[in-house]
C-alpha positions as CSV (number, residue, x, y, z in Angstrom):
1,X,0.0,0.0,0.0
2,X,1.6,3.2,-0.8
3,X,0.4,6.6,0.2
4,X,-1.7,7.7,-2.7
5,X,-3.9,5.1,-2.0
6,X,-4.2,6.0,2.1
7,X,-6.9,8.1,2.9
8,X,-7.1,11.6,3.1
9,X,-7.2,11.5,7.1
10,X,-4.6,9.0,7.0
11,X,-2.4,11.2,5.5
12,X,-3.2,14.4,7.1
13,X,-2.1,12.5,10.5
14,X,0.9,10.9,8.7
15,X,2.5,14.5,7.4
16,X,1.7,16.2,10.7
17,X,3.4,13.1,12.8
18,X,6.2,13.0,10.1
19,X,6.3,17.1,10.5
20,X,6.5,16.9,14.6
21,X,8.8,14.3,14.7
22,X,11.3,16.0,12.5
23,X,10.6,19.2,14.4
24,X,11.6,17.6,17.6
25,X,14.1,16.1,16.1
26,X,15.6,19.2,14.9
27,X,14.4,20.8,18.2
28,X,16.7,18.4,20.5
29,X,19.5,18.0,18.6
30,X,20.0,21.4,18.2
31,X,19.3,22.2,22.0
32,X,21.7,19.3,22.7
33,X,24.5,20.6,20.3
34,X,24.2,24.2,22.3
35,X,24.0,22.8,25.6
36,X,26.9,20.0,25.0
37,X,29.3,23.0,23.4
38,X,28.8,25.2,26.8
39,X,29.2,22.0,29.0
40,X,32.2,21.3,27.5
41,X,33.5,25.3,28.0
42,X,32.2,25.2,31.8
43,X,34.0,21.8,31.8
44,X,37.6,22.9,30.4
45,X,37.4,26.1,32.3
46,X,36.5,24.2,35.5
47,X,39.4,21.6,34.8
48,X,41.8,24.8,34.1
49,X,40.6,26.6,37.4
50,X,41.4,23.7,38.9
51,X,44.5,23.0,37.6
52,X,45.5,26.5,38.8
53,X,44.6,26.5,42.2
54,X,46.2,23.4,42.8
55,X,49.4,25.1,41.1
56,X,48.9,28.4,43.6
57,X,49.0,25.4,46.6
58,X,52.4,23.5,45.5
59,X,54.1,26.9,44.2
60,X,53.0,28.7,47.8
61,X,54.7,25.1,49.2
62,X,57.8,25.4,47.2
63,X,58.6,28.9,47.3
64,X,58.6,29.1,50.8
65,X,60.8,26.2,50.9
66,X,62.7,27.7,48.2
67,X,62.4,30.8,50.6
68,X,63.8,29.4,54.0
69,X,66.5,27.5,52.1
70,X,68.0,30.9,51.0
71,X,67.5,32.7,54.3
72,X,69.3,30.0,56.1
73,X,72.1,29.7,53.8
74,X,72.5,33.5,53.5
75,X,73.0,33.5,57.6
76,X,74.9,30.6,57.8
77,X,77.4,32.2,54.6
78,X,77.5,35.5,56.9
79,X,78.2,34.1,59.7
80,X,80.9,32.1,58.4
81,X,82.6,34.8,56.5
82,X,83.6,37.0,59.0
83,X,83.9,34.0,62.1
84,X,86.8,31.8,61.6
85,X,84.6,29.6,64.2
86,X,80.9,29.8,64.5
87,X,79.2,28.1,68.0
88,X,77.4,25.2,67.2
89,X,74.6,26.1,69.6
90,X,74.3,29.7,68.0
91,X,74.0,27.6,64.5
92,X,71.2,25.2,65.8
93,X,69.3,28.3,67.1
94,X,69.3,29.9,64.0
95,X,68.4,26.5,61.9
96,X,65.2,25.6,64.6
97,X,64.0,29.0,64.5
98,X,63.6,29.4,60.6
99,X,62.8,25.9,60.4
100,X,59.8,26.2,63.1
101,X,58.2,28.9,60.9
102,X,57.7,26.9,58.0
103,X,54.3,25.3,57.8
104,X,55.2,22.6,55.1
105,X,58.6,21.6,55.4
106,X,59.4,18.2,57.4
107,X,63.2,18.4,57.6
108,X,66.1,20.6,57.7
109,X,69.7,19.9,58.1
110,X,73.1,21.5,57.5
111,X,76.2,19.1,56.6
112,X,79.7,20.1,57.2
113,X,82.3,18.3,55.5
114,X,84.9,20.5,57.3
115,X,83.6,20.7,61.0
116,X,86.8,22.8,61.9
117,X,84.7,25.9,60.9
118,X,82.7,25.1,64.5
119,X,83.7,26.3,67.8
120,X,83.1,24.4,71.4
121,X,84.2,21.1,69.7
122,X,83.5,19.9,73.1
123,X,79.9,20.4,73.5
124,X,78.5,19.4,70.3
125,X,75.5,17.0,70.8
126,X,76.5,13.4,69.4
127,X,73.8,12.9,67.1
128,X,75.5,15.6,64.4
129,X,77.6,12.9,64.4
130,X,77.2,9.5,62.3
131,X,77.7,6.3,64.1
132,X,80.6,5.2,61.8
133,X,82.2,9.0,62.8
134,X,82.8,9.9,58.8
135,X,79.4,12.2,58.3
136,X,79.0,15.1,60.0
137,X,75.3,17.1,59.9
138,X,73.1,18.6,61.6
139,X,69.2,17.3,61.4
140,X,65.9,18.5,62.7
141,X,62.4,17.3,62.2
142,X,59.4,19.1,62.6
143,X,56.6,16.7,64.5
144,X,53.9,19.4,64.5
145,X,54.8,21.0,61.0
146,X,52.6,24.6,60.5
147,X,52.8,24.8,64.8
148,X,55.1,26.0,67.1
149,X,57.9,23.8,69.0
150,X,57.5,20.1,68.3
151,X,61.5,20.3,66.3
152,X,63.3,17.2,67.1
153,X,67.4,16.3,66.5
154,X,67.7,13.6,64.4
155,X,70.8,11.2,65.0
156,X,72.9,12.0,61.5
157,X,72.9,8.8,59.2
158,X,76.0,6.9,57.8
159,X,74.8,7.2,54.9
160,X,73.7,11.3,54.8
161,X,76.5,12.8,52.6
162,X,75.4,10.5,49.6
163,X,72.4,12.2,49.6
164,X,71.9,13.5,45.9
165,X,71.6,17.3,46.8
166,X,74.9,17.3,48.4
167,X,76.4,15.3,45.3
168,X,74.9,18.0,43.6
169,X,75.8,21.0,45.3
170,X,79.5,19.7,45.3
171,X,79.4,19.1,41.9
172,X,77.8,22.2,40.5
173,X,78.6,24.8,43.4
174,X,81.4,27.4,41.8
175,X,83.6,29.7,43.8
176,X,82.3,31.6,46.3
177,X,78.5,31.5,44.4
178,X,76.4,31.8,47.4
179,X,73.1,32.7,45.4
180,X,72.2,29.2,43.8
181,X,69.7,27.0,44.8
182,X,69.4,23.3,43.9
183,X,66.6,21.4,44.1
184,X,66.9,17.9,43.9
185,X,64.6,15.2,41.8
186,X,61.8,13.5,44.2
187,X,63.2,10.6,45.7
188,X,62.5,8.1,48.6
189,X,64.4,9.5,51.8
190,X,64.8,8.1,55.4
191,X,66.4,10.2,57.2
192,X,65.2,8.3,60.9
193,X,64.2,4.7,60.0
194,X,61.1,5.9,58.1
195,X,60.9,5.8,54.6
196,X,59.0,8.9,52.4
197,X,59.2,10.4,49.1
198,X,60.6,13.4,49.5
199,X,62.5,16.9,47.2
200,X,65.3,18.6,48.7
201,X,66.7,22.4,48.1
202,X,70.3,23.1,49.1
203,X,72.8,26.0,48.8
204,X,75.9,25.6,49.4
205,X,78.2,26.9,52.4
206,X,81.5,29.0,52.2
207,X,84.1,29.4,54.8
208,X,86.0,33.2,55.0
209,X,87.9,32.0,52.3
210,X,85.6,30.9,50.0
211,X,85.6,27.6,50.1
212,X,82.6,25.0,49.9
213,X,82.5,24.0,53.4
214,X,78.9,22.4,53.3
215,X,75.6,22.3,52.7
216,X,72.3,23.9,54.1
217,X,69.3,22.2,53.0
218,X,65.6,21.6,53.3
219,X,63.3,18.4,52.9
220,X,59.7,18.9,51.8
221,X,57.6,15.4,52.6
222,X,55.4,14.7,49.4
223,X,53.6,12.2,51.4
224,X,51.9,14.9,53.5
225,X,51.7,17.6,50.6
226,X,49.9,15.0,48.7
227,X,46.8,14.7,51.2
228,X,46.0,17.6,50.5
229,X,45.7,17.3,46.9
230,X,44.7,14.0,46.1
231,X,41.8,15.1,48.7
232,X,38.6,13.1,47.6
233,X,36.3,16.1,48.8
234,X,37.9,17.9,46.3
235,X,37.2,15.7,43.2
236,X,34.5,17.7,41.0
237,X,34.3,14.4,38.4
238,X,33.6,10.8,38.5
239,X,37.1,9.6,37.8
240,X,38.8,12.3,38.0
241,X,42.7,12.8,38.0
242,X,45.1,15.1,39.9
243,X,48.8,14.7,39.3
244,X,52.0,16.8,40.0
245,X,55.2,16.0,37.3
246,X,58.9,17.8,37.5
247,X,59.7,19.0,34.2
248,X,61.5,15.7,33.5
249,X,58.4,13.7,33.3
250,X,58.8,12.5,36.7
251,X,55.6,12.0,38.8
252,X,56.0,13.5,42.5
253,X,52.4,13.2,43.2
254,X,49.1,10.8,42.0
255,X,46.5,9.0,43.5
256,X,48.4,5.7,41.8
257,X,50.8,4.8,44.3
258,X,52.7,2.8,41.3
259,X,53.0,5.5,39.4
260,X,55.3,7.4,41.7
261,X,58.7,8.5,40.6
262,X,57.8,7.0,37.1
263,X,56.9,9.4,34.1
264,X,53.6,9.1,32.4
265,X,54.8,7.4,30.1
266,X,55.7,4.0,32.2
267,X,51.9,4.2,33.2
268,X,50.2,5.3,30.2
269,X,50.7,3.8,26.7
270,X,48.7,6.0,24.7
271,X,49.7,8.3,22.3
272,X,48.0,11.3,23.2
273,X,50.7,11.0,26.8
274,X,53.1,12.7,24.5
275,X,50.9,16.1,24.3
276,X,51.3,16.2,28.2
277,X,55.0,15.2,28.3
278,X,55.8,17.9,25.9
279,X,53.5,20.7,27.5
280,X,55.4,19.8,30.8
281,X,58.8,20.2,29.2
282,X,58.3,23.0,27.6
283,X,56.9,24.6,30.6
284,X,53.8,25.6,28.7
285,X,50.3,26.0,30.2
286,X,47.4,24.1,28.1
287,X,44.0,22.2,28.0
288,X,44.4,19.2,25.9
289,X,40.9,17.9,24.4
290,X,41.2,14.4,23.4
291,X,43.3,13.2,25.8
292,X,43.6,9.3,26.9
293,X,43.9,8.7,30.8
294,X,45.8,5.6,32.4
295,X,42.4,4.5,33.1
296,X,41.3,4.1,29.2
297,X,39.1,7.0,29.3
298,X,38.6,9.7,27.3
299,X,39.3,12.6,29.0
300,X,40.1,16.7,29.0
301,X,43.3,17.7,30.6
302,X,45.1,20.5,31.8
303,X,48.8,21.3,31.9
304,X,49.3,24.1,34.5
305,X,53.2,24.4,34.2
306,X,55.1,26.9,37.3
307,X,58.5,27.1,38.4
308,X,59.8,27.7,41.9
309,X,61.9,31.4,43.0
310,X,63.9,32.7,40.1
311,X,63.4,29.6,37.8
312,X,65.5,26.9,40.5
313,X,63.1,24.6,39.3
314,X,60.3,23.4,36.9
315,X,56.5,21.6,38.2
316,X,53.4,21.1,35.9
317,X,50.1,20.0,37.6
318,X,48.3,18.1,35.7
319,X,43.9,17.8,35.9
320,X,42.2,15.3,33.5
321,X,38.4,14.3,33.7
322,X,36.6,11.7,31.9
323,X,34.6,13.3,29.0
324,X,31.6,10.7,29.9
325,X,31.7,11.7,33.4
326,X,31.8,16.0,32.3
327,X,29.1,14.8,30.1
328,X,26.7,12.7,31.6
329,X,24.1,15.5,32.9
330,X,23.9,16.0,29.2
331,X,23.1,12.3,28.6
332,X,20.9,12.6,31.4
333,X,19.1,15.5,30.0
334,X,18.7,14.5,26.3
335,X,16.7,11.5,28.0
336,X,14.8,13.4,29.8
337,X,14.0,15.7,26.0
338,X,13.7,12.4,24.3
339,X,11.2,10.9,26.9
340,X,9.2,14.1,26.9
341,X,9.5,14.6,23.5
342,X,7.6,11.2,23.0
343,X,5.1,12.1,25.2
344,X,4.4,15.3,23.6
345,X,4.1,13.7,20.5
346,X,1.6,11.4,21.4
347,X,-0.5,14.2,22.9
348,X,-0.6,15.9,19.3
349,X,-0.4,12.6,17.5
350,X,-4.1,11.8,19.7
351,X,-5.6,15.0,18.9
352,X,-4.7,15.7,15.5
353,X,-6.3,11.8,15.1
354,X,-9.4,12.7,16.8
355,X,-9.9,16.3,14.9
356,X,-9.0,14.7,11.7
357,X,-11.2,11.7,12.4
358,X,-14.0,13.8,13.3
359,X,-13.8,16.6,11.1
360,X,-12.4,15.3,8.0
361,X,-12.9,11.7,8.0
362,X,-16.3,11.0,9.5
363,X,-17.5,13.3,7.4
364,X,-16.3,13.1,3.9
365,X,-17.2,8.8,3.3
366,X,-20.9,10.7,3.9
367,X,-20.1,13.0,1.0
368,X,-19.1,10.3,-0.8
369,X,-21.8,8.2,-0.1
370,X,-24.5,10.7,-0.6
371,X,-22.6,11.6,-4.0
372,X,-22.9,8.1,-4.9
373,X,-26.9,7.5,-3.9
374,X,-27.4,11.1,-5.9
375,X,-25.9,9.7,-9.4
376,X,-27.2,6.2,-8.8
377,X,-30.4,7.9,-8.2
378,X,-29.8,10.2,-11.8
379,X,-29.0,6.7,-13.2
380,X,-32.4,5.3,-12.0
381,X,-30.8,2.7,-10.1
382,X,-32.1,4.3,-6.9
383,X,-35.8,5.6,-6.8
384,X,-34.6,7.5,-3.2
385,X,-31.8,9.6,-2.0
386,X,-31.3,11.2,1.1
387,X,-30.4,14.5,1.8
388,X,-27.0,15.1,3.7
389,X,-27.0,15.3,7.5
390,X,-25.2,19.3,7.9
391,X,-23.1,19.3,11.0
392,X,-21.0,22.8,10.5
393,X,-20.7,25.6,8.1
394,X,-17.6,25.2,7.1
395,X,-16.0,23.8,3.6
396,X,-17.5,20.3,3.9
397,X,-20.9,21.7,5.7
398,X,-21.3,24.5,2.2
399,X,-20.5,21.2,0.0
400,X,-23.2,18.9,1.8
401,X,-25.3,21.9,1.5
402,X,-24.6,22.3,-2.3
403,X,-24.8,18.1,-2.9
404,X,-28.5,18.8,-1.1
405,X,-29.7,21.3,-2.9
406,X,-28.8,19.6,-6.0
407,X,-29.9,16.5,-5.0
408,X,-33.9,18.6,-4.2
409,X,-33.6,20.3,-7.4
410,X,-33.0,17.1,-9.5
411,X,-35.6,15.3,-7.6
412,X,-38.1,18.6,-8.4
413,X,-37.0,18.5,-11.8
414,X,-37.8,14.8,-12.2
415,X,-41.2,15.0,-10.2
416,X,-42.5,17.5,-12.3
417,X,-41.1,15.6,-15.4
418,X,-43.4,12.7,-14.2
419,X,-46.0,15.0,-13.7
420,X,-45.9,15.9,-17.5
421,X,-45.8,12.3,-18.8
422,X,-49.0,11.6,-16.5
423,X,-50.7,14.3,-17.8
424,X,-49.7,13.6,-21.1
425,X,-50.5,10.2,-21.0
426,X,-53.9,11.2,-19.8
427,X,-54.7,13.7,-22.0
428,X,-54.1,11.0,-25.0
């Protein structure tokens, strides 16, 4: 059956229900299309916020490290250049009253490599000194770190000058330069039988004659930086991702304990890593759209890229979000459109059906049939016709009204042609 041969009502209900459904079609993917392109703006811009916010929290945390490191070398360097000897207990005052007014740092130490530079030999507390006698440094911990007091002495390691920071320093350090900082890569430390991932920042130490006698240093603990960040009250998507990388690729902080002092690329296979790695080391600052998480999904993420006090070092925080999690209210919502679409489309479907069927086709198979009657009846094959039932003045009610007055002057005409034939017939 094809749609010539429908019905006229048929087909009136069929154009206006294939009419409404294009028109919600149209209607809902066009409101979906606006409402996905300023979801996924709110969305970048929220990841971006994000990403700089948590890059105001780590570069606060590292330039005050930064911060402290130089205000405790530039002391120590004064004090030494005009002091042939400098009183131990006059240096730990100095170190535990910086170091208590840092609210983030966990350790701070000083190693000597030439303890001659220290007067009162005598009453030197022990625990500067390594058990094996060859490393000599002097170590505080902060128990209550961001409070007052709670700086503890820690017994010096065997092992403490091998610490890379003091490789460093005596590696790079040139004459007299008491203005450089070095920061070294994250690392696992243990410093008192407890092992955390943990950066260091050290300057090196001159004697009156300007030479490298040492190094002044501070430890930030990652491990309790890290809380803070990888904070589940602060995750604003479903799978979410918060990340901090040194400009060597190196992850410092991640909700994946595995992927610790790895670079992204060890976790994460895909292709699209490569957009973050360069971003990171090139220092730049960018939202990358089609980007793959270690997870497998497809995500938005943002490279916010900072470095610490007069460039001594190089971070990127990195925020990615699943596009199906920024997304899903827009799911959500085009089933809700789709589901009341349906509904209002049955509604007009329903009344068009019951105005069609009750103006149009009710009424026209009368027509049709009195139309019929009327020419059977001009044919002779009826002897009666009926007039048409007139229900409203409109198109169909003037063209019953025309059929019936047709169908009363015909029957007129042929009465009184009947009338003539009797008379005739009579009159012969």
């Amino acid at each position: 059956m094809n749609f010539r041969s429908l019905n006229i009502s048929t087909k009136l209900i069929l154009s206006v229900a294939i009419g409404v459904i294009l028109g919600i079609i149209v209607l809902v993917s066009t409101v979906s299309i606006y409402i996905s392109e300023n979801m996924e703006k709110e969305a970048k811009d929220s990841i971006f916020l994000a990403s700089k916010r948590y890059t105001n929290y780590m570069e606060g945390i590292l330039n005050e490290t930064v911060a402290l490191a130089k205000g405790t070398a530039t002391s120590l360097n004064d004090m030494f250049e005009h002091n042939n000897q400098v009183d131990a207990d006059l240096i730990e005052s100095l170190m535990k009253n910086l170091f208590d007014s840092s609210l983030y740092s966990a350790y701070t130490f000083l190693y000597l490599k030439d303890t001659s530079v220290l007067g009162d030999a005598q009453g030197i507390d022990k625990r500067y000194t390594s058990s094996d006698g060859k490393t000599f440094a002097m170590i505080y911990f902060d128990q209550t770190t961001g409070k007052s007091g709670g700086i503890e002495t820690i017994q010096t390691p065997n092992n403490f000058g091998n610490l890379k920071i003091i490789e460093q320093v005596e590696k790079n350090a040139k004459y007299g330069d008491k203005d450089s900082l070095f920061v070294g890569p994250p690392t696992k430390l243990n410093y008192d039988g407890k092992d955390f991932l943990g950066i260091n920042f050290g300057m090196p130490i001159f004697n009156n004659k300007g030479k490298l006698i040492g190094v002044a240093g501070y430890t930030l603990d990652f491990s309790e930086v890290s809380e803070t960040i990888l904070d589940p009250k602060l995750d604003f998507f479903e799978g979410d991702l918060r990340f901090l990388m040194t400009d060597k690729g190196v992850i410092a902080i991640h909700k994946n304990h595995n992927a610790i002092l790895k670079t992204l690329s060890d976790i994460n296979k895909d292709p699209s890593v490569e957009l973050v790695n360069n971003a990171v080391k090139e220092h730049k600052t960018v939202i990358i759209d089609d980007y793959v998480a270690s997870t497998g999904d497809l995500s938005y993420a943002s490279v916010s890229s900072f470095s610490t006090a007069n460039n001594s070092s190089y971070w990127s925080m990195v925020v990615t979000a699943p596009k199906n999690s920024v997304l899903a209210p827009l799911k959500k919502l085009e089933i809700i459109f789709i589901v009341i679409s349906f509904f209002i489309l049955l509604v007009i479907l329903i009344i068009v059906y019951v105005c069609v069927k009750k103006i149009v086709g009710s009424r026209i198979p009368v027509i049709l049939k009195s139309l019929e009657n009327f020419f059977r009846f001009l044919n002779h094959e009826k002897h009666e016709v009926d007039l048409i039932s007139i229900k409203a003045d409109d198109e169909l009610g003037k063209m019953g009204k025309m059929i019936n007055e047709n169908i009363l002057a015909t029957k007129k005409g042929l009465e009184q042609d009947n009338q003539a034939v009797k008379e005739s017939v009579q009159t012969v």
